[in-house]
C-alpha positions as CSV (number, residue, x, y, z in Angstrom):
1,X,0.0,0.0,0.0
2,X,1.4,2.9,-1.1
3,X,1.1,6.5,1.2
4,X,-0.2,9.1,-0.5
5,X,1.4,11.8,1.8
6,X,4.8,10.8,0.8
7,X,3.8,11.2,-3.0
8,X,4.8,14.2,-4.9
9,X,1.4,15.5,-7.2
10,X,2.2,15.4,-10.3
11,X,1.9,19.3,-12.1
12,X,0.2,19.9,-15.5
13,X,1.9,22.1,-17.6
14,X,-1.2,24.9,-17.4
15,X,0.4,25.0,-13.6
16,X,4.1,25.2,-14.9
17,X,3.3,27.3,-17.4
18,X,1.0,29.9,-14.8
19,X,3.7,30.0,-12.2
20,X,6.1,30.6,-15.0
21,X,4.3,33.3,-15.5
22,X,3.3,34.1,-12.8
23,X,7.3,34.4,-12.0
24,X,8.0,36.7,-15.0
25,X,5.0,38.8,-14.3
26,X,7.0,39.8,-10.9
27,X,10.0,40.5,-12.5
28,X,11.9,37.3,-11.4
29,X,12.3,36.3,-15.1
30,X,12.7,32.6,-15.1
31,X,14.7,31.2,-17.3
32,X,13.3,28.6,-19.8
33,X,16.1,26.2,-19.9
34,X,15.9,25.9,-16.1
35,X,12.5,25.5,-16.4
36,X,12.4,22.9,-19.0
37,X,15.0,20.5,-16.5
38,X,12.9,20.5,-13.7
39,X,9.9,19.5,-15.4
40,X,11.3,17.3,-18.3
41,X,8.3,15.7,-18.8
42,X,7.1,19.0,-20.2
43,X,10.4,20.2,-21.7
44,X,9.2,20.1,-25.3
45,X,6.0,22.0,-24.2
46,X,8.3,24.2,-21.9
47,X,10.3,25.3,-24.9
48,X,7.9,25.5,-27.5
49,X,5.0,27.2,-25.8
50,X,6.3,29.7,-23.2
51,X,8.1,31.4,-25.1
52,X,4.8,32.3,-27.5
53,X,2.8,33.1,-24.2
54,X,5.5,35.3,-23.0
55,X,5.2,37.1,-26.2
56,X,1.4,37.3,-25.8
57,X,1.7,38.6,-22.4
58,X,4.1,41.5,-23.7
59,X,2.0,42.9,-26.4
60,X,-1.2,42.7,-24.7
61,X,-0.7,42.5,-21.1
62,X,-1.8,39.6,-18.5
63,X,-5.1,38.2,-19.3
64,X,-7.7,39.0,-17.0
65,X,-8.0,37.2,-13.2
66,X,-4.2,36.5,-13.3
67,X,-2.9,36.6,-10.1
């Protein structure tokens, strides 16, 4: 039986991606390579997404309800 308080949860990349931006919004500026190794299992998505929603965020501002 396994115990469900020692597991870690396993993040979607909507979270990574939101607390990546969530980071760059605050002036932290994560970098995406650093990113990209601690979630490998998102790395592609990492790479090929953020830097398109950075872009976004840039020209038009956050979206609305962003923290």
């Amino acid at each position: 039986m396994e115990n469900s308080s020692l597991t870690r949860p396993t993040p979607s990349f909507s979270l990574v991606a939101d607390a990546f931006l969530k980071l760059h919004r605050e002036g932290k500026g994560p970098n995406l390579e650093d990113t990209a190794k601690m979630f490998p299992e998102f790395a592609d998505e990492i790479r090929e997404k953020l830097p398109s929603m950075l872009l976004l965020e840039e020209a038009y501002g956050k979206p609305p309800n962003c923290v």
